[in-house]
N, CA, C and O atoms as a Maestro MAE file, in Angstrom:
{
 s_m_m2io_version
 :::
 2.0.0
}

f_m_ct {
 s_m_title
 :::
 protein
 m_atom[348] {
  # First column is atom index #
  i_m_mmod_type
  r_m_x_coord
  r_m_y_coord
  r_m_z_coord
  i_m_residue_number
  s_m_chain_name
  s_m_pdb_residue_name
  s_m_pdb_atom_name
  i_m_atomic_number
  :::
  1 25 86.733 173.711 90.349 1 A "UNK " " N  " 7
  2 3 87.643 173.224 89.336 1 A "UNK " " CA " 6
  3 2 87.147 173.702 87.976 1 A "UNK " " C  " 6
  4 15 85.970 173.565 87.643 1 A "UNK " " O  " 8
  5 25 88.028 174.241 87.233 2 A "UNK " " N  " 7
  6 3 87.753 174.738 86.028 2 A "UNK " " CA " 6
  7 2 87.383 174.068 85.059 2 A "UNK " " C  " 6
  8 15 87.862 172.962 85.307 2 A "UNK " " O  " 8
  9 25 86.740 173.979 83.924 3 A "UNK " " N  " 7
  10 3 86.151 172.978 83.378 3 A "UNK " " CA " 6
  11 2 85.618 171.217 83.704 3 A "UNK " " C  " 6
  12 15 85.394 170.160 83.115 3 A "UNK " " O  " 8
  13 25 85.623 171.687 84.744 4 A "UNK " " N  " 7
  14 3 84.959 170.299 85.403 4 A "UNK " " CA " 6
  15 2 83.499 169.384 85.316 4 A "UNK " " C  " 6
  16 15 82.426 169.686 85.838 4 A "UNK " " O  " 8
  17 25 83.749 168.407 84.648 5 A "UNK " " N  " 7
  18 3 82.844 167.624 83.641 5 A "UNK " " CA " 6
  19 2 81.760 166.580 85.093 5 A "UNK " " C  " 6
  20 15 82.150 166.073 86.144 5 A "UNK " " O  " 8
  21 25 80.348 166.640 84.453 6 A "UNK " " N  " 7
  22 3 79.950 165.587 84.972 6 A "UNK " " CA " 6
  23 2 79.829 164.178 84.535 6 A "UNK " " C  " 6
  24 15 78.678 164.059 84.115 6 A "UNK " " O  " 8
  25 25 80.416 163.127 84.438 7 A "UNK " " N  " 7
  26 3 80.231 161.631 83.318 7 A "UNK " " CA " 6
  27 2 79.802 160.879 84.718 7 A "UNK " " C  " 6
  28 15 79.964 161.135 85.911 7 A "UNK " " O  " 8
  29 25 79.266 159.981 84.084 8 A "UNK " " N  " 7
  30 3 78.478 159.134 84.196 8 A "UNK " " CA " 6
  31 2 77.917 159.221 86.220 8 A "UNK " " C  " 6
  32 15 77.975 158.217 86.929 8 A "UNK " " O  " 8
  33 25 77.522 160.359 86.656 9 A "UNK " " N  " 7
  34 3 77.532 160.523 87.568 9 A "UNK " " CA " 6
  35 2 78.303 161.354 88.675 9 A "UNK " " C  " 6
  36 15 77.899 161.894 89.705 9 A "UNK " " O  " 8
  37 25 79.607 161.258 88.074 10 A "UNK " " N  " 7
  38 3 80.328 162.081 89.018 10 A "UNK " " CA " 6
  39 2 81.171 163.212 88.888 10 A "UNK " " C  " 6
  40 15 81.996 163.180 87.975 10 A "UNK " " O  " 8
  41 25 81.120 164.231 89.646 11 A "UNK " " N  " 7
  42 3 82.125 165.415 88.807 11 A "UNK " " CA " 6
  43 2 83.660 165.064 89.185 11 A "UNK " " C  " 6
  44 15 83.980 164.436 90.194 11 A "UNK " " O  " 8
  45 25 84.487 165.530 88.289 12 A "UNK " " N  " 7
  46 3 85.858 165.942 88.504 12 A "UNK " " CA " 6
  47 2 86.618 165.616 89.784 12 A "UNK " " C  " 6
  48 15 87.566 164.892 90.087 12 A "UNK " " O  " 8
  49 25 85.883 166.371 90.339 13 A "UNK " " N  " 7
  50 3 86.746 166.867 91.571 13 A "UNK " " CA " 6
  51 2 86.040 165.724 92.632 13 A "UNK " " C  " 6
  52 15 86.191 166.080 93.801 13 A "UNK " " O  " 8
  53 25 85.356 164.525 92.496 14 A "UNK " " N  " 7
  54 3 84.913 163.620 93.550 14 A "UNK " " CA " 6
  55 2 85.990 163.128 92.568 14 A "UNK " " C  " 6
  56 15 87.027 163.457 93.145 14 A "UNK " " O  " 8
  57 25 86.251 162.687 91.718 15 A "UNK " " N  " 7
  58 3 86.965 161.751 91.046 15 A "UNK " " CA " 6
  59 2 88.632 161.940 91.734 15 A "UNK " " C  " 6
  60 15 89.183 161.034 92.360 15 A "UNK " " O  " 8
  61 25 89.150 163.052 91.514 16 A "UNK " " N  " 7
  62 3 90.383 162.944 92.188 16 A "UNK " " CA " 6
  63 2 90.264 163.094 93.483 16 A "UNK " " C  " 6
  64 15 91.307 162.775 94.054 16 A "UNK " " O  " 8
  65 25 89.196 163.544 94.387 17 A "UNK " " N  " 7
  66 3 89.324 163.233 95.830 17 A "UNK " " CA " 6
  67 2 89.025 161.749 96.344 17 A "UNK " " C  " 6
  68 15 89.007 161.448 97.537 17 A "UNK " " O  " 8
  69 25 88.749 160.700 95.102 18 A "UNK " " N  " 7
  70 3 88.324 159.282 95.012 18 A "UNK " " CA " 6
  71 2 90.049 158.297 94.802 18 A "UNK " " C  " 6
  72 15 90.138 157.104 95.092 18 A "UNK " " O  " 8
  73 25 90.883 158.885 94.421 19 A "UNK " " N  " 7
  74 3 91.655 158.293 93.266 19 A "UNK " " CA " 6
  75 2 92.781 157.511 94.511 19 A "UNK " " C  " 6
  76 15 93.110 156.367 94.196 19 A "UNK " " O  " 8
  77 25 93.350 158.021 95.809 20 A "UNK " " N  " 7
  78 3 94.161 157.275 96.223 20 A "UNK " " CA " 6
  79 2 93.328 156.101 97.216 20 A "UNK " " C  " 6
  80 15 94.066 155.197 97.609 20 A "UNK " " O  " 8
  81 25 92.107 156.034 97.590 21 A "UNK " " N  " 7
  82 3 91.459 155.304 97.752 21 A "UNK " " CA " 6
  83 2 91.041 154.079 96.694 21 A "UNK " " C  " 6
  84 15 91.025 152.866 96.900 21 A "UNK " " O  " 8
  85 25 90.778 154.680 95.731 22 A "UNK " " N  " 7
  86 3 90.683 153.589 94.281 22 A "UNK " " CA " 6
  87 2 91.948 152.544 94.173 22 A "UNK " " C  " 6
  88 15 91.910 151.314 94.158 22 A "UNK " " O  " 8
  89 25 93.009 153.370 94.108 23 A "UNK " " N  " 7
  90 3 93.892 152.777 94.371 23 A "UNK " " CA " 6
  91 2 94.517 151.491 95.280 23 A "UNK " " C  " 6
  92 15 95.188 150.500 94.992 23 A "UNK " " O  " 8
  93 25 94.017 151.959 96.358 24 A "UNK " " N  " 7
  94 3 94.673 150.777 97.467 24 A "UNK " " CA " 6
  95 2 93.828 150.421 97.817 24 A "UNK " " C  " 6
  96 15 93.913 149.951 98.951 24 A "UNK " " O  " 8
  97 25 92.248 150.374 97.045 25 A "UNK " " N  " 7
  98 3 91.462 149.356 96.805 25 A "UNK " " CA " 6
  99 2 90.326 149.360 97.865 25 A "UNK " " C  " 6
  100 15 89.733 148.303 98.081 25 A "UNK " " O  " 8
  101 25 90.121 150.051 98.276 26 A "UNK " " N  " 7
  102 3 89.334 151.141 99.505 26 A "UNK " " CA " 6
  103 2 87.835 150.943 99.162 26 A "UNK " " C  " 6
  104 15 86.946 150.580 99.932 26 A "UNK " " O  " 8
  105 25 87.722 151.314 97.604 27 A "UNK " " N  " 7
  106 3 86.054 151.628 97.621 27 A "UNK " " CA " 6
  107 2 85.338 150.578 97.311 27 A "UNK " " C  " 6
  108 15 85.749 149.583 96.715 27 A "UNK " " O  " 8
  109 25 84.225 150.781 97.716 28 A "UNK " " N  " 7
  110 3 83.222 149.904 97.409 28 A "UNK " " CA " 6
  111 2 82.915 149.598 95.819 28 A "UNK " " C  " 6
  112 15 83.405 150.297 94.932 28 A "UNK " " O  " 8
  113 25 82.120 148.569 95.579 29 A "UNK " " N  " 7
  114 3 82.477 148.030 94.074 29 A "UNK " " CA " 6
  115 2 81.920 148.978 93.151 29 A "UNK " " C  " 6
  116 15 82.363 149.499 92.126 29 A "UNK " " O  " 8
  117 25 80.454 149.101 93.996 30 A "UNK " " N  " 7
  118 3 79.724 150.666 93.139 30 A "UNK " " CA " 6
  119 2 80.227 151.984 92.997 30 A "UNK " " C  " 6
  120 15 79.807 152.700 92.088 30 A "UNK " " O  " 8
  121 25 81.173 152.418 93.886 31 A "UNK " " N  " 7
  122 3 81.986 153.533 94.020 31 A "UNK " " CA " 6
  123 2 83.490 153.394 93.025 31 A "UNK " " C  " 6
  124 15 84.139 154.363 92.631 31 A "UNK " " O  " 8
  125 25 83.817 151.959 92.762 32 A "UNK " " N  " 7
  126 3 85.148 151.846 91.751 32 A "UNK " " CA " 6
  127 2 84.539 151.459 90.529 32 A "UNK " " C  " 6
  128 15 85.247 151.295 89.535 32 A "UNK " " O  " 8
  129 25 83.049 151.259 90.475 33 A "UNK " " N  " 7
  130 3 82.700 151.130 88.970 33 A "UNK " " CA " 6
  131 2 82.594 152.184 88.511 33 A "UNK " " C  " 6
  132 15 83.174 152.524 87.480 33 A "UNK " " O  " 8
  133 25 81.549 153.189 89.431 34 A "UNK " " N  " 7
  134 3 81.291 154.742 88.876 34 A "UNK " " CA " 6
  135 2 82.086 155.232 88.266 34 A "UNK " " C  " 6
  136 15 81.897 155.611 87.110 34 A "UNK " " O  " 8
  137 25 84.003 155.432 89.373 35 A "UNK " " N  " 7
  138 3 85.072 155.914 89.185 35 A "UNK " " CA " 6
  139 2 85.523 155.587 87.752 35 A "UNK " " C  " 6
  140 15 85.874 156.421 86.916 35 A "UNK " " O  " 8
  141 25 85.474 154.494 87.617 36 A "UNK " " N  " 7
  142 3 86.135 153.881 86.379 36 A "UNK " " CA " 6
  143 2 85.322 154.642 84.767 36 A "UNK " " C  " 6
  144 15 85.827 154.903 83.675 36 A "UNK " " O  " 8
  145 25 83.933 154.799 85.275 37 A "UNK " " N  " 7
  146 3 82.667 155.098 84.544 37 A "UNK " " CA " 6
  147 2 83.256 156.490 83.745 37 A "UNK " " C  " 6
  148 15 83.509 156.749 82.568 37 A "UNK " " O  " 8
  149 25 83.343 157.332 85.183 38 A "UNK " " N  " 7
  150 3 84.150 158.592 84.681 38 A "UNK " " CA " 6
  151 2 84.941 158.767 84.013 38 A "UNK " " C  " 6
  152 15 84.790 159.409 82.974 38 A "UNK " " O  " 8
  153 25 86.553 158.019 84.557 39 A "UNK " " N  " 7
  154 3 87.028 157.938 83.829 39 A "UNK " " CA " 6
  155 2 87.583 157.839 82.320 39 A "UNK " " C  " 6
  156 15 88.396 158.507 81.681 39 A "UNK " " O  " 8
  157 25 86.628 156.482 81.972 40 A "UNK " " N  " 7
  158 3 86.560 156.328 80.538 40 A "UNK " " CA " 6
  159 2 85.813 157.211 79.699 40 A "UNK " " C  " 6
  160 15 85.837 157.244 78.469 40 A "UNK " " O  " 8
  161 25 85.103 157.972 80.535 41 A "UNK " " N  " 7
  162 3 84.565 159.056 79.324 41 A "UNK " " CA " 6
  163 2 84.898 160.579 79.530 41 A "UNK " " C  " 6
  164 15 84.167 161.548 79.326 41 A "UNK " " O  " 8
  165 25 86.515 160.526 80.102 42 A "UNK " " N  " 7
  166 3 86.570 162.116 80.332 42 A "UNK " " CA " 6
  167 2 88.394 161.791 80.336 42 A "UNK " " C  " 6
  168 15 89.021 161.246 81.244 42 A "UNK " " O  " 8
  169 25 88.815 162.199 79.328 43 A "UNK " " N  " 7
  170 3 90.129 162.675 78.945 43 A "UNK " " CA " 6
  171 2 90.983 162.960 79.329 43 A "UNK " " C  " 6
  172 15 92.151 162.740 79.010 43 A "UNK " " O  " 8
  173 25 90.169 163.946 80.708 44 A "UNK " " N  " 7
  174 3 90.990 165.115 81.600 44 A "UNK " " CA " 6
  175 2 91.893 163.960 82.650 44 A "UNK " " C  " 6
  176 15 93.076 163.723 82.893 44 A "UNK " " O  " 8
  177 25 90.144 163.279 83.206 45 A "UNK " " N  " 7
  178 3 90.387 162.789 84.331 45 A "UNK " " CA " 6
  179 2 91.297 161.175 83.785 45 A "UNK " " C  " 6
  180 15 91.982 160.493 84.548 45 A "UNK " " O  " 8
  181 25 91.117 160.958 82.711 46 A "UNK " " N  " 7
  182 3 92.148 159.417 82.213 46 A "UNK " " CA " 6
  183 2 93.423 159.711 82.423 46 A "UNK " " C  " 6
  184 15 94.181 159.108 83.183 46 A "UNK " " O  " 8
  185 25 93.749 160.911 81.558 47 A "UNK " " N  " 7
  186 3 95.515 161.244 81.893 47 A "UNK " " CA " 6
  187 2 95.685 161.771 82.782 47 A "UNK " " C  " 6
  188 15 96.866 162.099 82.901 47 A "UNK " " O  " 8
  189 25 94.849 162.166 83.836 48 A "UNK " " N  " 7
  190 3 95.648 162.799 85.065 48 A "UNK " " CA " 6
  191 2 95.835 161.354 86.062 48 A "UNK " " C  " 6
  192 15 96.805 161.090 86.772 48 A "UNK " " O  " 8
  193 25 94.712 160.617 85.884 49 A "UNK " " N  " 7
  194 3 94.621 159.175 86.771 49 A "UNK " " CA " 6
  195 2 95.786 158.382 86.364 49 A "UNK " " C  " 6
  196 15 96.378 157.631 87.139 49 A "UNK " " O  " 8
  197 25 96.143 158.581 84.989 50 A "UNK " " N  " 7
  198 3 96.965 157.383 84.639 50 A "UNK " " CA " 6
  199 2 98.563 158.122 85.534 50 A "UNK " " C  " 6
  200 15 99.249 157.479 86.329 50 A "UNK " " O  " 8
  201 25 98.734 159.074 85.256 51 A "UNK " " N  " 7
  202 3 99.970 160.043 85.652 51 A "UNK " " CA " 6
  203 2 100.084 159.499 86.856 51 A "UNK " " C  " 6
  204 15 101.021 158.777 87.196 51 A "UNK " " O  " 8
  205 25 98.765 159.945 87.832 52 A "UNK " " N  " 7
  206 3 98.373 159.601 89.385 52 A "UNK " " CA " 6
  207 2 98.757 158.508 89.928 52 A "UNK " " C  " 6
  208 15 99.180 158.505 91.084 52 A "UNK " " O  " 8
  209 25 98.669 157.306 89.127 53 A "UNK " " N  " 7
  210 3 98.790 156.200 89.512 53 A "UNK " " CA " 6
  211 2 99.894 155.450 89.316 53 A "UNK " " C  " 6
  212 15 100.126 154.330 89.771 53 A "UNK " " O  " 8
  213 25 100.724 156.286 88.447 54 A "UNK " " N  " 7
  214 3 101.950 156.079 87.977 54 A "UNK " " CA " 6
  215 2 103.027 156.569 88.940 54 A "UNK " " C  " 6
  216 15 104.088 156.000 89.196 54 A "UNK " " O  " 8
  217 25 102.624 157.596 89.375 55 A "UNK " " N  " 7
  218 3 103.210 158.031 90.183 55 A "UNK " " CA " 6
  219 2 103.616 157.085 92.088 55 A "UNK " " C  " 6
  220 15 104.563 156.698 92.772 55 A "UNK " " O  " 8
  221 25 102.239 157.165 92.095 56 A "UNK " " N  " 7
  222 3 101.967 156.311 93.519 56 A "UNK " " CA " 6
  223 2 102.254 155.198 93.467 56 A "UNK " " C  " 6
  224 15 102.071 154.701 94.578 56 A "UNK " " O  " 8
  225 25 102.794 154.152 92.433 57 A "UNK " " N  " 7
  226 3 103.399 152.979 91.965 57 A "UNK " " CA " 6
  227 2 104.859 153.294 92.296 57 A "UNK " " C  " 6
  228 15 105.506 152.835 93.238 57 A "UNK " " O  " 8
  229 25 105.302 154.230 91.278 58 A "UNK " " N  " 7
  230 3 106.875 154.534 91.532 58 A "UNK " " CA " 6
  231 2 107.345 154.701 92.814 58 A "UNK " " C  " 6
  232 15 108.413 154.184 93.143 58 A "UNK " " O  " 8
  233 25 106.511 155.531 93.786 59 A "UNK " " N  " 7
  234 3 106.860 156.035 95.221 59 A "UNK " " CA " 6
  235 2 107.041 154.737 96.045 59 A "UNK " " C  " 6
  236 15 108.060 154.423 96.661 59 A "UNK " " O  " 8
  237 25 105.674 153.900 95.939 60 A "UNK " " N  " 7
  238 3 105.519 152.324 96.765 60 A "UNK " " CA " 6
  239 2 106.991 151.892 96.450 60 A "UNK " " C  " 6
  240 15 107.695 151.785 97.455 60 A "UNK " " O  " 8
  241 25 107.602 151.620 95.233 61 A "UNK " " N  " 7
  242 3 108.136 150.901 94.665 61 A "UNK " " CA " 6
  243 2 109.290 151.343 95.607 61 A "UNK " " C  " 6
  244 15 109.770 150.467 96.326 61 A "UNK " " O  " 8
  245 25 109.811 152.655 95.687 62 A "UNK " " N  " 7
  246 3 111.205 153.739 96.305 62 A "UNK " " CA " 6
  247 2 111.126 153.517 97.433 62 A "UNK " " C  " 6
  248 15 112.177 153.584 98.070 62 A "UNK " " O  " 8
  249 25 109.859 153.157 98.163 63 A "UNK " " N  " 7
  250 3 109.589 153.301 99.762 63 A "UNK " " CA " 6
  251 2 109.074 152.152 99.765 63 A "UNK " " C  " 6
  252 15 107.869 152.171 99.518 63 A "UNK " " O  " 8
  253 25 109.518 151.148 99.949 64 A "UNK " " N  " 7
  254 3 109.034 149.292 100.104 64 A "UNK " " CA " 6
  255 2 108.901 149.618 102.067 64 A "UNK " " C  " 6
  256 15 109.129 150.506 102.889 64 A "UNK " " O  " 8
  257 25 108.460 148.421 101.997 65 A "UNK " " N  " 7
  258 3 107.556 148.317 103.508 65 A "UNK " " CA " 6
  259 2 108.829 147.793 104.368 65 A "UNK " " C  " 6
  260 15 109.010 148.012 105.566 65 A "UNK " " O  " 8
  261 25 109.594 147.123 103.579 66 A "UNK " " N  " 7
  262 3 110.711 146.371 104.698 66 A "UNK " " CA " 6
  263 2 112.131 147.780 104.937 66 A "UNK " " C  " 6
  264 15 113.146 147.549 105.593 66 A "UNK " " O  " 8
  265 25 111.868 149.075 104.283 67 A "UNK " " N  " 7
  266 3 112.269 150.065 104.664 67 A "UNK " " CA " 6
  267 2 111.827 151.156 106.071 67 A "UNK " " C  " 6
  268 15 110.754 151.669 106.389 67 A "UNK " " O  " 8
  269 25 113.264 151.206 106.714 68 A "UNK " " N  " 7
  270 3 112.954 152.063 107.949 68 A "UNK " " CA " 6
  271 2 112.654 153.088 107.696 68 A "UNK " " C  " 6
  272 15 113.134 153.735 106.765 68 A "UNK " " O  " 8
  273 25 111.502 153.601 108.723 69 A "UNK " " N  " 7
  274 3 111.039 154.983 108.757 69 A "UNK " " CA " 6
  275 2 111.856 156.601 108.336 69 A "UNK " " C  " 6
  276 15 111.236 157.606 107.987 69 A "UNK " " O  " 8
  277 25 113.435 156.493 108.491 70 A "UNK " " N  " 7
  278 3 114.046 157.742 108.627 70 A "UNK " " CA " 6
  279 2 114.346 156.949 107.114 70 A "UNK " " C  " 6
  280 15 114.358 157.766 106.194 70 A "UNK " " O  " 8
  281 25 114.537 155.826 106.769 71 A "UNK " " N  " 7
  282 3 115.127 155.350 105.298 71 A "UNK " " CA " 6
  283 2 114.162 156.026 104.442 71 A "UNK " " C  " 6
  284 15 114.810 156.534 103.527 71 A "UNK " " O  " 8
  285 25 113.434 156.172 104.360 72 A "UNK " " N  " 7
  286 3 112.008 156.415 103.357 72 A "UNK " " CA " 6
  287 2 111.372 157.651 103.403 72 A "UNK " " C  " 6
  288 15 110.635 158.104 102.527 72 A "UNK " " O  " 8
  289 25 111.870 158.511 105.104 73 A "UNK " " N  " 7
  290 3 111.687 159.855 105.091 73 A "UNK " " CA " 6
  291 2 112.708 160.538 103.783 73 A "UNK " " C  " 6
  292 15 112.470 161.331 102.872 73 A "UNK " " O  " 8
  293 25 114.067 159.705 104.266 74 A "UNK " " N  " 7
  294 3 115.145 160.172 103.221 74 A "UNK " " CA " 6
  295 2 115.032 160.023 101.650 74 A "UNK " " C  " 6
  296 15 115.643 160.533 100.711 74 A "UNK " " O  " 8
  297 25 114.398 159.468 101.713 75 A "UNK " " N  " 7
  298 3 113.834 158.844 100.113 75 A "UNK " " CA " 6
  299 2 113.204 159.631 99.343 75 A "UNK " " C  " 6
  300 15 113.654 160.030 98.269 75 A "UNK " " O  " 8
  301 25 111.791 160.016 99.948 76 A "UNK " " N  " 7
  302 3 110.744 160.892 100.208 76 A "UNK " " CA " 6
  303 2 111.439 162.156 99.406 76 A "UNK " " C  " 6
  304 15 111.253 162.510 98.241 76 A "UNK " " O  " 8
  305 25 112.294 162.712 100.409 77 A "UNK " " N  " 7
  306 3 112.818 164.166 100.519 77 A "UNK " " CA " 6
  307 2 113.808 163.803 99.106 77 A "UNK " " C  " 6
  308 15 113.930 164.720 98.294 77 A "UNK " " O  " 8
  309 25 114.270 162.931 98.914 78 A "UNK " " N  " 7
  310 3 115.201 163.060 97.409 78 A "UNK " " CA " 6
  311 2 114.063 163.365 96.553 78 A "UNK " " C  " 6
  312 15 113.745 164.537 96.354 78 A "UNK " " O  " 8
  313 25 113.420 162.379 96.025 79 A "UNK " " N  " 7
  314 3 112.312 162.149 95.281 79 A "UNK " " CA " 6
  315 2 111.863 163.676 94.954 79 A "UNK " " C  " 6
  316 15 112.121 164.201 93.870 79 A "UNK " " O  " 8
  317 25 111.013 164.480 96.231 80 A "UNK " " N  " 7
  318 3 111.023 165.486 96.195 80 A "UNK " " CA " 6
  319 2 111.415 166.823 95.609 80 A "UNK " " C  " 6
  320 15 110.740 167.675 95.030 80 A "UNK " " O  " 8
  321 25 112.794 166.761 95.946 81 A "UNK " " N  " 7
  322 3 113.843 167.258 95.433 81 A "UNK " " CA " 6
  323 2 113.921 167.456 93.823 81 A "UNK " " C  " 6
  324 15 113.862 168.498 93.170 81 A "UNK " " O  " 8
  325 25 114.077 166.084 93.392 82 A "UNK " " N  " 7
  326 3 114.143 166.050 91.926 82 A "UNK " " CA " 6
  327 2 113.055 166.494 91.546 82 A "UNK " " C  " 6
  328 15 113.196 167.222 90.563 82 A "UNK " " O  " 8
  329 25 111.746 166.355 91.972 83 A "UNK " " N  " 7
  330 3 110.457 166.692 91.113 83 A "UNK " " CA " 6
  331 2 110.657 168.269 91.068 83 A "UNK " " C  " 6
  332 15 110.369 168.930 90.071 83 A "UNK " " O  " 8
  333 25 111.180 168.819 92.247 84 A "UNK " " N  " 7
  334 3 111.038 170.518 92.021 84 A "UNK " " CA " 6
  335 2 112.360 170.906 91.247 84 A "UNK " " C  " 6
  336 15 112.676 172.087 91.099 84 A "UNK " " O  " 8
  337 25 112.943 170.102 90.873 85 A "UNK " " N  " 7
  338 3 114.386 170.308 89.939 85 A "UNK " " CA " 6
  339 2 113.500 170.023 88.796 85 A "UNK " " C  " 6
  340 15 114.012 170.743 87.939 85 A "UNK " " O  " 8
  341 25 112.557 169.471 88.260 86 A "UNK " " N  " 7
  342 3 112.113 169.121 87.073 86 A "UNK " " CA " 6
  343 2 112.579 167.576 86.548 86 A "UNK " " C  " 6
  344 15 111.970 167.195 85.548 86 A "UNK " " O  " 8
  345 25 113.212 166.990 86.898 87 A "UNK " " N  " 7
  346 3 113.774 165.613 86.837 87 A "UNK " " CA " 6
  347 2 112.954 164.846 86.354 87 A "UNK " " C  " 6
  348 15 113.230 163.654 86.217 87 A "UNK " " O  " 8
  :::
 }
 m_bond[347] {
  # First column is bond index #
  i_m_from
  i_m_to
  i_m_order
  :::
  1 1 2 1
  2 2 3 1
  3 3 4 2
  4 3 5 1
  5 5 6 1
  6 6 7 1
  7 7 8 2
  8 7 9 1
  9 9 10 1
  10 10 11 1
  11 11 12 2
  12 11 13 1
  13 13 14 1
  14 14 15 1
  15 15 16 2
  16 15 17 1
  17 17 18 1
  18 18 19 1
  19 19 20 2
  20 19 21 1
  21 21 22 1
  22 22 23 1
  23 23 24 2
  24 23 25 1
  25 25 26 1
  26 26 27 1
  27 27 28 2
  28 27 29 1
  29 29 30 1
  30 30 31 1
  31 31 32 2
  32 31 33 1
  33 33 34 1
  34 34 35 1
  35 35 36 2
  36 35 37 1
  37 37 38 1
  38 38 39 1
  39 39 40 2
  40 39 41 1
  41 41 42 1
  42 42 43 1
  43 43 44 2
  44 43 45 1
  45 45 46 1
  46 46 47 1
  47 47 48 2
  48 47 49 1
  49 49 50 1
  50 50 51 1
  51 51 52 2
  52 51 53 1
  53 53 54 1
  54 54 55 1
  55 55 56 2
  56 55 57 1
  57 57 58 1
  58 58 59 1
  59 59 60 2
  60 59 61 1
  61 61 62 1
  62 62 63 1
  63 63 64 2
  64 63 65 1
  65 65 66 1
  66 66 67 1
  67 67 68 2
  68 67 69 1
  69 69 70 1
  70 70 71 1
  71 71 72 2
  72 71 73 1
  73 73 74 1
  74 74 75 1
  75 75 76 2
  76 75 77 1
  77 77 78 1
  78 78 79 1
  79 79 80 2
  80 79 81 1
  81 81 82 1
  82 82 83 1
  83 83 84 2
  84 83 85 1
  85 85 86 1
  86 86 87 1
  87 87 88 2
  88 87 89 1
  89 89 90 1
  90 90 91 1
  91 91 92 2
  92 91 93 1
  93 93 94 1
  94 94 95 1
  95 95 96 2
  96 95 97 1
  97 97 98 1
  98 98 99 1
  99 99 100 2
  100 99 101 1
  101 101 102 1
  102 102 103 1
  103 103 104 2
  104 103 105 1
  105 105 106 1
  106 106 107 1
  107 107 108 2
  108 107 109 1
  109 109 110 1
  110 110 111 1
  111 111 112 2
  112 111 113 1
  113 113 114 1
  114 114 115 1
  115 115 116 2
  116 115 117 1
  117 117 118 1
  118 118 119 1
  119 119 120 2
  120 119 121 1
  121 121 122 1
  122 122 123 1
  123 123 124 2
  124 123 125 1
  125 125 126 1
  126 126 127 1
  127 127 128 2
  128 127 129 1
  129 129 130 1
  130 130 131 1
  131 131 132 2
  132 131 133 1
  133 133 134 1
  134 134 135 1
  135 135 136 2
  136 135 137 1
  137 137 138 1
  138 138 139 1
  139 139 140 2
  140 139 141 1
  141 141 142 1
  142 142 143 1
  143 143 144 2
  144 143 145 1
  145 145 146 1
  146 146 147 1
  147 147 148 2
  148 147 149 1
  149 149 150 1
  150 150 151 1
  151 151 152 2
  152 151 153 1
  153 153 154 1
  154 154 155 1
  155 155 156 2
  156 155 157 1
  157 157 158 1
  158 158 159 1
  159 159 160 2
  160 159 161 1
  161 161 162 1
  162 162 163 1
  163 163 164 2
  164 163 165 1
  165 165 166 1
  166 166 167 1
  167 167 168 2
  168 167 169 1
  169 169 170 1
  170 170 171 1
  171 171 172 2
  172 171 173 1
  173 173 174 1
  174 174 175 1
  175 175 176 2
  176 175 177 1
  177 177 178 1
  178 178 179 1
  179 179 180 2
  180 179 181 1
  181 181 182 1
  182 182 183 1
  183 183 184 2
  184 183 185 1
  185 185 186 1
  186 186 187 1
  187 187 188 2
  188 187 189 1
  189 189 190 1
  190 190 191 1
  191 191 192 2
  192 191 193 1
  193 193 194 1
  194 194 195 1
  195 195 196 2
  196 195 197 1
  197 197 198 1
  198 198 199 1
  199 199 200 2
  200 199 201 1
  201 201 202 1
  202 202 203 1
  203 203 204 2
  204 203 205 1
  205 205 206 1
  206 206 207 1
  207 207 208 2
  208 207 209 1
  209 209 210 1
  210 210 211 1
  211 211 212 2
  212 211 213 1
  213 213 214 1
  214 214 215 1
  215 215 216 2
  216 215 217 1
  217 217 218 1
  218 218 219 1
  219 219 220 2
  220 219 221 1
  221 221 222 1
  222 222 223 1
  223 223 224 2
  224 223 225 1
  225 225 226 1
  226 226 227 1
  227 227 228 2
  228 227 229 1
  229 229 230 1
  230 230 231 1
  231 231 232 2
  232 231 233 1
  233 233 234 1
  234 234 235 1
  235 235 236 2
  236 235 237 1
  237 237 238 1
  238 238 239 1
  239 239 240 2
  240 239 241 1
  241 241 242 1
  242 242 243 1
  243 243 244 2
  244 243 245 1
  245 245 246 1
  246 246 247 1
  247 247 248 2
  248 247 249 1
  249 249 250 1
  250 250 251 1
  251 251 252 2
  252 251 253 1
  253 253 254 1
  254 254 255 1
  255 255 256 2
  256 255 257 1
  257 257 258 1
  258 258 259 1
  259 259 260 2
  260 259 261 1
  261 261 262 1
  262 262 263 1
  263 263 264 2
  264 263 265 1
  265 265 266 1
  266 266 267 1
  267 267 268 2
  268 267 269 1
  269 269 270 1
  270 270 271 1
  271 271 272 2
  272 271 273 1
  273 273 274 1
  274 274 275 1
  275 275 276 2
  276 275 277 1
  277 277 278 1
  278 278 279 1
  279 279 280 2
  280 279 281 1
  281 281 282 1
  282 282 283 1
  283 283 284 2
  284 283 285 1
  285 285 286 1
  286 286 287 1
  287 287 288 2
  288 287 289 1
  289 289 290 1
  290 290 291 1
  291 291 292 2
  292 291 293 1
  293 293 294 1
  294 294 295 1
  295 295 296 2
  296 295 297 1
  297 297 298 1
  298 298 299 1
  299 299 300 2
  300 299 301 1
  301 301 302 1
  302 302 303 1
  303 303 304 2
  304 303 305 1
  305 305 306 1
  306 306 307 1
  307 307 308 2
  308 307 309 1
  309 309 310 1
  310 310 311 1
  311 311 312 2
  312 311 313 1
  313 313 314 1
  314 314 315 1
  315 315 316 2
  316 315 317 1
  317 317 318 1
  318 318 319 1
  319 319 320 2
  320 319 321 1
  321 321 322 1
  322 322 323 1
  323 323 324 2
  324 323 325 1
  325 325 326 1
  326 326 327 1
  327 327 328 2
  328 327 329 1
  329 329 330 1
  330 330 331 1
  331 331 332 2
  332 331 333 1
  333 333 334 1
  334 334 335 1
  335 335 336 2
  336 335 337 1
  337 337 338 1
  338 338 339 1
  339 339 340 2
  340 339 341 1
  341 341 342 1
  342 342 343 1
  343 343 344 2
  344 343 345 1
  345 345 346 1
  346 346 347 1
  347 347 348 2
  :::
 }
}
């Protein structure tokens, strides 16, 4: 990864291979403090996390759990759609 920073322990690229785990609350407390550690002192990785997480909020939100499987495939594939339209 191109300019890829080390803060407070961890580089870049553990940080976003960390982030959908962080998320749904996966890591261990020392592993979501580190994360967080990074975070706050690297720019790159704040606005791409915040984007990240913004994102994976919106999707949960489009694809709720009491939705059927082909409902949410279909969902999925709109969603999709628009992002490569630029939407």
């Amino acid at each position: 990864m191109q300019g890829e920073k080390n803060v407070a322990g961890l580089q870049c690229s553990q940080v976003l291979a960390q982030l959908s785990d962080y998320l749904d609350g996966r890591l261990s407390q020392a592993e979501r403090q580190a994360l967080e550690a990074h975070v706050g002192g690297c720019d790159v990785c704040e606005r791409f996390g915040g984007a990240f997480a913004a994102t994976v909020a919106g999707l949960k939100r489009h694809l709720a759990p009491s939705a059927t499987p082909a409902a949410a495939d279909e969902k999925l594939v709109a969603i999709l759609a628009r992002v490569k339209k630029g939407r």
